[in-house]
FIVEX-525461 format. One record per residue (C-alpha): x, y, z; residue in one letter. Coordinates in steps of 0.2 Angstrom, whole numbers, plus 2048, in hexadecimal, padded with zeros to 3 digits. Layout:
@c1:X&c2:Y&c3:Z&resn:A .
...
! end
This chain:
@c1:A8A&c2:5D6&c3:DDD&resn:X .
@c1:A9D&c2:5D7&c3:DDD&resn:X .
@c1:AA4&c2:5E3&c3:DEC&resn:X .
@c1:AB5&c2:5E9&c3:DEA&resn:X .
@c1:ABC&c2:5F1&c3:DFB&resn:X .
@c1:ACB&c2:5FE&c3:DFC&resn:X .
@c1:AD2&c2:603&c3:E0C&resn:X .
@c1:ACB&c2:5F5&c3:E15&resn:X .
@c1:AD3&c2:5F6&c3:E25&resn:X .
@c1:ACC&c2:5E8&c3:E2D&resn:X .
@c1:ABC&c2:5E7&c3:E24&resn:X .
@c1:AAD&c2:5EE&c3:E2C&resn:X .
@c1:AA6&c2:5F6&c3:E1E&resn:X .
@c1:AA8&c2:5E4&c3:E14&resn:X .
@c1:AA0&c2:5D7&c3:E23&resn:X .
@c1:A90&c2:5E1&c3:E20&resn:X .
@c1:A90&c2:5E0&c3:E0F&resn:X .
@c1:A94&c2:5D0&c3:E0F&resn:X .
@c1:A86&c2:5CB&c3:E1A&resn:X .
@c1:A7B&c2:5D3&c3:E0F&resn:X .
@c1:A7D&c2:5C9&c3:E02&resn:X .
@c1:A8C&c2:5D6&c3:DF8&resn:X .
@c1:A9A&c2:5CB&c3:DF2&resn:X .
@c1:AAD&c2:5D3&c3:DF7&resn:X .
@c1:AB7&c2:5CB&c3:DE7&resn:X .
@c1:AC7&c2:5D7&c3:DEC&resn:X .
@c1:ACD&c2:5E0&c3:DFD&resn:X .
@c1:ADB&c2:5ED&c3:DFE&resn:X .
@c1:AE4&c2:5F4&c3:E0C&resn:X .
@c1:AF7&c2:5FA&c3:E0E&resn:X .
@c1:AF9&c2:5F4&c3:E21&resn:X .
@c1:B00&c2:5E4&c3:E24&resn:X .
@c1:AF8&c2:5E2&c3:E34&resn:X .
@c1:AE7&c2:5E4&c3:E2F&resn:X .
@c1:AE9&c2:5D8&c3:E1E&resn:X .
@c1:AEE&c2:5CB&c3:E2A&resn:X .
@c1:ADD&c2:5CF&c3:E35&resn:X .
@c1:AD4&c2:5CE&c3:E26&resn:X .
@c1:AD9&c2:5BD&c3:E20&resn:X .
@c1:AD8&c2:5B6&c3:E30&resn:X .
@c1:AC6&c2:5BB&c3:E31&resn:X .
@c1:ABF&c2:5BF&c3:E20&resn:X .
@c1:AC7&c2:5B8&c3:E11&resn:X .
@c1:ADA&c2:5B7&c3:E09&resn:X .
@c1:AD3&c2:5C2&c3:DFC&resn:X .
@c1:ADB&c2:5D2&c3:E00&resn:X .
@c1:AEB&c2:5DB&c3:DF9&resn:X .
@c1:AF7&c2:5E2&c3:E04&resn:X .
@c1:AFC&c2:5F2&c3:DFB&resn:X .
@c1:AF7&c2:605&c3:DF6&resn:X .
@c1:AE7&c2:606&c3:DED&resn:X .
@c1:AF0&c2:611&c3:DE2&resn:X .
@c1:AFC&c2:601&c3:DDC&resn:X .
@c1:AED&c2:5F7&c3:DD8&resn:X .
@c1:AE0&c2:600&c3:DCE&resn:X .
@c1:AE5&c2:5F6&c3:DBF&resn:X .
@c1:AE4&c2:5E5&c3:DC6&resn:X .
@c1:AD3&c2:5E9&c3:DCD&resn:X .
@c1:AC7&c2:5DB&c3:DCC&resn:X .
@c1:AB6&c2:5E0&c3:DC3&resn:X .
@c1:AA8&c2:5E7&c3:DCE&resn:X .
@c1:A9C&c2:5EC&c3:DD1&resn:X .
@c1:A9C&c2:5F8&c3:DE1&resn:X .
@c1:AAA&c2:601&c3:DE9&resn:X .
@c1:AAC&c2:601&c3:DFC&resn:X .
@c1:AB7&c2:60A&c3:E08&resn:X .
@c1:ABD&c2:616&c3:E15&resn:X .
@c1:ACD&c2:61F&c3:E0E&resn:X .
@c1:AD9&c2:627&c3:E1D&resn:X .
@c1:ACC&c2:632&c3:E27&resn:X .
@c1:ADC&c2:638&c3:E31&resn:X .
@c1:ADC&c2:64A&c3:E24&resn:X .
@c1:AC9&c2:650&c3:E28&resn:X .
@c1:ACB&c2:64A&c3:E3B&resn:X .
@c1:ACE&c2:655&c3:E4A&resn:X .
@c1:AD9&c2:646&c3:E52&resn:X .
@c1:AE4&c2:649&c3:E41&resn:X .
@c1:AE6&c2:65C&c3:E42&resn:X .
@c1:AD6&c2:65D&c3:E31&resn:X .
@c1:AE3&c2:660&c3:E25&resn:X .
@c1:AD7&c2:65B&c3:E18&resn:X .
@c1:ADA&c2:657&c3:E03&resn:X .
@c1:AED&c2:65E&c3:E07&resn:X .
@c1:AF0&c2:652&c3:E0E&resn:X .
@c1:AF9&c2:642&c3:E09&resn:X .
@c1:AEE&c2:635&c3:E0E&resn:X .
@c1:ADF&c2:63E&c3:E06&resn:X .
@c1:AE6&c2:63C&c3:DF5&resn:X .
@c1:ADD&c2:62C&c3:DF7&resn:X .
@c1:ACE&c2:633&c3:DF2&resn:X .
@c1:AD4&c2:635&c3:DE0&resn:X .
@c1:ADB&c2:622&c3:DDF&resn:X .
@c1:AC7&c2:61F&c3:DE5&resn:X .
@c1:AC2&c2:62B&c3:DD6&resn:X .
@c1:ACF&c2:621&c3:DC9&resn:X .
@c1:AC8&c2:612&c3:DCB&resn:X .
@c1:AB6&c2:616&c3:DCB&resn:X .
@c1:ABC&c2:61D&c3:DB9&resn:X .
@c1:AC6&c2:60D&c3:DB2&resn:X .
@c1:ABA&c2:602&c3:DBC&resn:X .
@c1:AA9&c2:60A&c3:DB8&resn:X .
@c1:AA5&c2:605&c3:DCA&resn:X .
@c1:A8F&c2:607&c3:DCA&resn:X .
@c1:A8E&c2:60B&c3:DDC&resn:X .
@c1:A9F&c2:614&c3:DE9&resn:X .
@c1:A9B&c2:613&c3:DFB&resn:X .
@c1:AA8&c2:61C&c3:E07&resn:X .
@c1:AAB&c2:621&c3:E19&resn:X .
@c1:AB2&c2:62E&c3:E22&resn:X .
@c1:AB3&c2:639&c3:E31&resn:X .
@c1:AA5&c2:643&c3:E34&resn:X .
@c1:AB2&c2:652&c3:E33&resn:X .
@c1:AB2&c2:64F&c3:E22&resn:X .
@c1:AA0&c2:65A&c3:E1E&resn:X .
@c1:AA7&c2:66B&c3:E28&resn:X .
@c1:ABA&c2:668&c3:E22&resn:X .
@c1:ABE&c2:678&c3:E1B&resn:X .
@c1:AAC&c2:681&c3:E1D&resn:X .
@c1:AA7&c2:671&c3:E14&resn:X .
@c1:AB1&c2:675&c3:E05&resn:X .
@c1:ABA&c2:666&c3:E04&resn:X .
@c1:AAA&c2:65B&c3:E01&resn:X .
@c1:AA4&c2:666&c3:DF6&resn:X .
@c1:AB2&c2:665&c3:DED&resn:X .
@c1:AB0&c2:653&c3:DEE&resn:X .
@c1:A9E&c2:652&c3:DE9&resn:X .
@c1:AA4&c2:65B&c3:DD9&resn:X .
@c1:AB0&c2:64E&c3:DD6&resn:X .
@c1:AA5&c2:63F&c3:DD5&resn:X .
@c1:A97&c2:648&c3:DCD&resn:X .
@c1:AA3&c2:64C&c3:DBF&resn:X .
@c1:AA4&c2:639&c3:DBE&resn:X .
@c1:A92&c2:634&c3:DBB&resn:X .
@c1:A8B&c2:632&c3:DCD&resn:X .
@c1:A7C&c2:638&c3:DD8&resn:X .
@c1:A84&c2:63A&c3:DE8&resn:X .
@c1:A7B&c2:639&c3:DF9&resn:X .
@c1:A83&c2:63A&c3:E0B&resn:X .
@c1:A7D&c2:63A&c3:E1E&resn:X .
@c1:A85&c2:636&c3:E2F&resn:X .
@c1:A82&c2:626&c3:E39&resn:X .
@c1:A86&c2:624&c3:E49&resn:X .
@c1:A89&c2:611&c3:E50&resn:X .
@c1:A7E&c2:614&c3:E5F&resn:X .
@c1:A70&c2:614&c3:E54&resn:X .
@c1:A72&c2:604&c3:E4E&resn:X .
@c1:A73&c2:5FA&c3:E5C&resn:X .
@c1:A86&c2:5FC&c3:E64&resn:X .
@c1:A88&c2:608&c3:E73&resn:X .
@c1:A96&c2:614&c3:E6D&resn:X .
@c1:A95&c2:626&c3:E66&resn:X .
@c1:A9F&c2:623&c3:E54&resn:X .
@c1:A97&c2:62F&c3:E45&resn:X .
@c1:A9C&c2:62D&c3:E36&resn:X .
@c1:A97&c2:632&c3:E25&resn:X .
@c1:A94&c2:627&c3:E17&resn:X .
@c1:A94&c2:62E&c3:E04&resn:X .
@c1:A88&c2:621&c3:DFA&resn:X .
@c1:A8B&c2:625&c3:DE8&resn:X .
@c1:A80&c2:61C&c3:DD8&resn:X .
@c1:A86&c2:61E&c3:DC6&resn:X .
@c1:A7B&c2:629&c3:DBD&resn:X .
@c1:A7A&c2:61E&c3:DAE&resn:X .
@c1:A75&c2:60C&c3:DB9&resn:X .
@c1:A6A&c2:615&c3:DC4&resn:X .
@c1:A58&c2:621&c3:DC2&resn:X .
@c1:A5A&c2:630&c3:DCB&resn:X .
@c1:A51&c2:629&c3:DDC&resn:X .
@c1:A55&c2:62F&c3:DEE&resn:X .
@c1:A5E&c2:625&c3:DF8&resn:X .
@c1:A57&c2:624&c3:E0B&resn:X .
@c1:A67&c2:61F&c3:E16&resn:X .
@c1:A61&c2:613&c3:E25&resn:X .
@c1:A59&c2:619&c3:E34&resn:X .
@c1:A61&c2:611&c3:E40&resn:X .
@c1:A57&c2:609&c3:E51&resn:X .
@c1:A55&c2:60E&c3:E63&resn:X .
@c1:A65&c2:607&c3:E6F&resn:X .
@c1:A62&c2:5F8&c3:E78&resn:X .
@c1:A71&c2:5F5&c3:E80&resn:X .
@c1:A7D&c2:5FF&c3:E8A&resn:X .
@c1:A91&c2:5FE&c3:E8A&resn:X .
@c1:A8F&c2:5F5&c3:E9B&resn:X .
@c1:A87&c2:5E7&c3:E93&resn:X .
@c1:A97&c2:5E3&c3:E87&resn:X .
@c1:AA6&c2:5E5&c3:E92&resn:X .
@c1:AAE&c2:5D6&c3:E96&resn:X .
@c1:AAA&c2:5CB&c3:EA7&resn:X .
@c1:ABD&c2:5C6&c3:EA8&resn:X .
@c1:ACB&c2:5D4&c3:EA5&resn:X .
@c1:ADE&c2:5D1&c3:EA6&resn:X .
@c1:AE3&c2:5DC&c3:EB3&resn:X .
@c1:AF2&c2:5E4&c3:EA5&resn:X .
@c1:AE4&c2:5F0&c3:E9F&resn:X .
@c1:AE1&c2:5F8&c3:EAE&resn:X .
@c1:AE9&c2:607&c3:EB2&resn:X .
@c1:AF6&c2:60C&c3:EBF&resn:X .
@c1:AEE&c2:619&c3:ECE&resn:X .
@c1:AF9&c2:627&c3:EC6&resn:X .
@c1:AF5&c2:624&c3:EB5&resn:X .
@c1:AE3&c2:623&c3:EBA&resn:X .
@c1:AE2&c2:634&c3:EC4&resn:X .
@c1:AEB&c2:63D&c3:EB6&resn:X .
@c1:ADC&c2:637&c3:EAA&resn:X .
@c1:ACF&c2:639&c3:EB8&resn:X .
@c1:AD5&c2:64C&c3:EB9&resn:X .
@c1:ACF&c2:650&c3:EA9&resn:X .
@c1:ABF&c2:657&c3:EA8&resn:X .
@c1:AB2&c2:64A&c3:EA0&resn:X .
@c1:AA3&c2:658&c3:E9E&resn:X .
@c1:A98&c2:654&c3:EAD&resn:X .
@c1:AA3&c2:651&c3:EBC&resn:X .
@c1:AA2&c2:63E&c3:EBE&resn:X .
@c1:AB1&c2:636&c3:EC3&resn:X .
@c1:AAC&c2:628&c3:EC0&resn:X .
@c1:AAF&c2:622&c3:EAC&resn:X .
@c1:A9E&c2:618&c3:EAA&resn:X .
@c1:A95&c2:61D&c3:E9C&resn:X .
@c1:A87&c2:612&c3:E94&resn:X .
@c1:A8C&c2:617&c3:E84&resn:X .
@c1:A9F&c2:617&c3:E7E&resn:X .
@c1:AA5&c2:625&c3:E76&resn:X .
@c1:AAE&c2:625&c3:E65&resn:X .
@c1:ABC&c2:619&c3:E65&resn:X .
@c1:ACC&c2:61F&c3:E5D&resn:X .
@c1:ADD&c2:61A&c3:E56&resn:X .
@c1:AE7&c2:625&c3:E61&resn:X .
@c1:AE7&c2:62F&c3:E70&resn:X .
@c1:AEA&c2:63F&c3:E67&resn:X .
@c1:AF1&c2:64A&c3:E5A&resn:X .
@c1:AFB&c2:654&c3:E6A&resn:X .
@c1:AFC&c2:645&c3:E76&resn:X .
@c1:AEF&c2:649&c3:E82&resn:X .
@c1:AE4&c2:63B&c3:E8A&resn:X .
@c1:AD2&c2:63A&c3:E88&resn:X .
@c1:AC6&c2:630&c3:E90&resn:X .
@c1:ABE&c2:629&c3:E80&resn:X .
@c1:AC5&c2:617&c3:E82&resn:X .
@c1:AC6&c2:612&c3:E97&resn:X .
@c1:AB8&c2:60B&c3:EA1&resn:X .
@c1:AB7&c2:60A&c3:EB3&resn:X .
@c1:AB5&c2:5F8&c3:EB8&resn:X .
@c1:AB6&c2:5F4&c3:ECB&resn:X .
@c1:AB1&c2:5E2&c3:ECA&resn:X .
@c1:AC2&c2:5DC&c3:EC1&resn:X .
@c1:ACD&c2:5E9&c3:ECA&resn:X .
@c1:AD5&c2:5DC&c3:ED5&resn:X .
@c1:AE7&c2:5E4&c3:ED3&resn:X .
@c1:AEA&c2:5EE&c3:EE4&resn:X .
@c1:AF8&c2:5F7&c3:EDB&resn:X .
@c1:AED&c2:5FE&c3:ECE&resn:X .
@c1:ADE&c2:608&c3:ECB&resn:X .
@c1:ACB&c2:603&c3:EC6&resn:X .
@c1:ACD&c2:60A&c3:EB7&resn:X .
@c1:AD3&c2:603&c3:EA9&resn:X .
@c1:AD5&c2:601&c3:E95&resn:X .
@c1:AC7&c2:5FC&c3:E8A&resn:X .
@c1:ACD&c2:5E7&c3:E86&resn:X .
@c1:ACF&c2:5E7&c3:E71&resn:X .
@c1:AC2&c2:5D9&c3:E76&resn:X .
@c1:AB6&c2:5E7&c3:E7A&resn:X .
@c1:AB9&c2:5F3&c3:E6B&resn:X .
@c1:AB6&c2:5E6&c3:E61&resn:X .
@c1:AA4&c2:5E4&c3:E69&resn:X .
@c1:AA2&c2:5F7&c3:E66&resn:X .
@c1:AA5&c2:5F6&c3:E54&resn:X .
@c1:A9A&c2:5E8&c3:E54&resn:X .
@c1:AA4&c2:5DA&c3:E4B&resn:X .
@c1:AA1&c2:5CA&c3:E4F&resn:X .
@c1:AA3&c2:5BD&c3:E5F&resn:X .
@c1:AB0&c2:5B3&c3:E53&resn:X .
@c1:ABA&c2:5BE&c3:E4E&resn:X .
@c1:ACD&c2:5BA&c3:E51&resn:X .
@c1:AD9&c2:5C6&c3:E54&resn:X .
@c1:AE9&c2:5C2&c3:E4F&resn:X .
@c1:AF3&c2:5D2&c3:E51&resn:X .
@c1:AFA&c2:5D9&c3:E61&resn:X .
@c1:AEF&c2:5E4&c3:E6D&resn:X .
@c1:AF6&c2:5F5&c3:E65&resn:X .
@c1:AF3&c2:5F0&c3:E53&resn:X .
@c1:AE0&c2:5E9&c3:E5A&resn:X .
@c1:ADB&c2:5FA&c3:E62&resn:X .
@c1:AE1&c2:604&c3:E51&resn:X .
@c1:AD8&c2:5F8&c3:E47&resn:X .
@c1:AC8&c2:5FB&c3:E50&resn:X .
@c1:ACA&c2:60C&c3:E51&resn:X .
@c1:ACC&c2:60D&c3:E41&resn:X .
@c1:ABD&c2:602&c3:E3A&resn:X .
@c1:AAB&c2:605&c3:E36&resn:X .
@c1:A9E&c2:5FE&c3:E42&resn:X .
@c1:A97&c2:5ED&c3:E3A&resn:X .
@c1:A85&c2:5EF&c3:E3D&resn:X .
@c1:A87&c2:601&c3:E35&resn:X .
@c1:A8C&c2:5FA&c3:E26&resn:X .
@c1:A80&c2:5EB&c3:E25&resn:X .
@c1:A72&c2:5F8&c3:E27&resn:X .
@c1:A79&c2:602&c3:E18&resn:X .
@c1:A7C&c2:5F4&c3:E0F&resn:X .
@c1:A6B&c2:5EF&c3:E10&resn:X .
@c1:A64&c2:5FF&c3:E0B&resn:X .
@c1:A70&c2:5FF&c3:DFC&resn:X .
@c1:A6A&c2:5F0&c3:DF6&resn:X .
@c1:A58&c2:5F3&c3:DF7&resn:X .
@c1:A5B&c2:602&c3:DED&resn:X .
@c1:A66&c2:5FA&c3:DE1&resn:X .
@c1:A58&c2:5EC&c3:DDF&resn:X .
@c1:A4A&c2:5FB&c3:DDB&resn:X .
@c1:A55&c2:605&c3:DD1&resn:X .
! end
C-alpha cells in the first residue's frame, strides 16, 4: 500500500512503515535541514515545502502519515493550542484526506495534546475527522515500552475510513518489558567538546532532579527535546554523567548527550549518516518519532488492514 508522509521531519514515523512492508511514494517537510537528512538516509523522494503548497500535486495514496508541529499543545511551547499558527496544520491534514480520499491517517503528537484546554482541543478534533467519514482511535505509547531506554510519550490518532473499513476495534500494540538501560547505549569514545565546563555543570547540578542524586545516571533517559525551554531554563533531560571519558582536567564529568546517542534513543539505525551540523542533529531527534514505536504500530495497522 502507498504511504504518503507529511511533516516528515527526519522520518521515524516512515522507516517503520517502511520496514513493514508500507510503500512511502511521497515525503513533505518545510526544513531544509531535515530534507537533506532524509535523502541522505531514506530516499530523494521528498518535497521541501509547506504541506499546504502541495496538496494538489499529492501522489495517490493510500495512508496518510505524520506528526504536524507538537510545539502548540506542548508545555515546552507555552500549549497555545488550535490558535496557534502551526496548528493550522491540522486543517491542511483534514484537506487532503478530503481531495485525496486517503483510507487510513495516522498522526503523532505530544501527549499534551488530550488535556490541552480541558481536552477540548481533541474533541474538537475528533469531531473533525468524524465529520469526514472516519472511526478514530487514540492511545499513548511510551518508547521505553518498546525496547529504547528513554521516557517519550506520545499519542498516536489511528483513523480508518468508515466506508473501506467494518466498524472493528483497533488494539494499539502493547509494547514489551525493557531490556536495555541508557548505560548500555552511550558511546565508548566521546569527544571531549561535549563535556561541560565545572561552572556550567554546578549550575545544572543545582537544580533539583526529584531525588537528591548528584549524580545524572539514570538507566532510563528522560524525554529528549528540541530546546532547553520556552523561558531558558536548563533541564537535566539531555546530560549524562560519564567519568570514564572525562579526561579534560579543565572540565567537569558531566557532559551532553553525543547526537550519536539520541539517535540510539529514538532507535534509528546503526547506518544512519548524519549529514547536518550538531544543532540541526539534536533538533531533528528531538523532534522525531522513536523507530521501533512506529514499526510496532505499523504492524498492527497492517494486520488490521489485512482483516478488515
Amino acid at each position: 500500500m502507498n504511504v504518503c508522509s507529511v511533516y516528515s521531519g527526519i522520518g521515524g514515523l516512515d522507516l517503520g512503515f517502511q520496514a513493514t512492508g508500507f510503500h512511502i511514494n511521497q515525503a513533505i517537510d518545510m526544513d531544509e535541514y531535515c530534507v537533506h537528512a532524509y535523502k541522505a538516509n531514506i530516499s530523494d523522494n521528498i518535497i521541501c515545502g509547506l504541506v499546504k503548497d502541495h496538496i494538489e500535486e499529492l501522489l495517490p495514496h493510500d495512508l496518510l502519515i505524520g506528526g504536524p508541529p507538537c510545539q502548540p499543545y506542548s508545555t515546552l511551547g507555552l500549549m497555545r493550542g488550535l490558535d496557534d499558527e502551526r496548528a493550522k496544520t491540522f486543517y491542511d491534514v483534514l484537506e487532503i484526506t478530503r481531495k485525496h480520499h486517503t483510507k487510513v491517517l495516522v498522526l503523532e503528537n505530544v501527549a499534551n495534546l488530550l488535556s490541552h484546554q480541558n481536552g477540548e482541543t481533541f474533541r474538537y478534533m475528533k469531531e473533525c475527522l468524524d465529520y469526514f467519514g472516519y472511526y478514530i482511535y487514540h492511545q499513548i505509547l511510551d518508547t521505553k515500552n518498546f525496547g529504547i531506554p528513554a521516557n517519550r510519550r506520545r499519542v498516536f490518532i489511528v483513523c480508518f475510513r468508515k466506508e473501506y473499513f467494518k466498524d472493528e476495534p483497533f488494539k494499539f500494540p502493547s509494547g514489551f518489558p525493557l531490556k536495555t538501560t541508557l548505560q548500555e547505549l552511550l558511546d565508548e569514545v566521546v569527544d571531549t567538546k561535549y563535556f561541560l565546563s565545572k561552572k556550567t555543570a554546578q549550575n545544572i547540578l543545582d537544580i533539583p532532579s526529584g531525588n537528591g542524586n548528584r549524580l545524572i545516571n539514570p538507566t532510563v533517559a528522560k524525554t529528549l527535546t528540541t530546546k532547553i525551554s520556552a523561558n531558558n531554563k536548563v533541564t537535566q533531560n539531555t546530560y549524562v554523567t560519564d567519568i570514564k571519558n572525562a579526561t579534560d582536567s579543565e572540565k567537569s564529568t558531566l557532559r551532553r548527550l553525543t547526537p550519536n546517542e539520541c539517535r540510539k534513543l529514538q532507535g534509528f539505525p546503526d547506518d544512519w549518516k548524519q549529514v547536518t551540523s550538531d544543532f540541526q542533529a539534536y533538533k531533528q531527534f528531538g523532534n522525531a518519532v522513536t523507530v521501533p514505536v512506529a514499526t510496532a504500530l505499523a504492524k498492527t495497522i497492517k494486520a488490521y488492514i489485512n482483516k478488515n
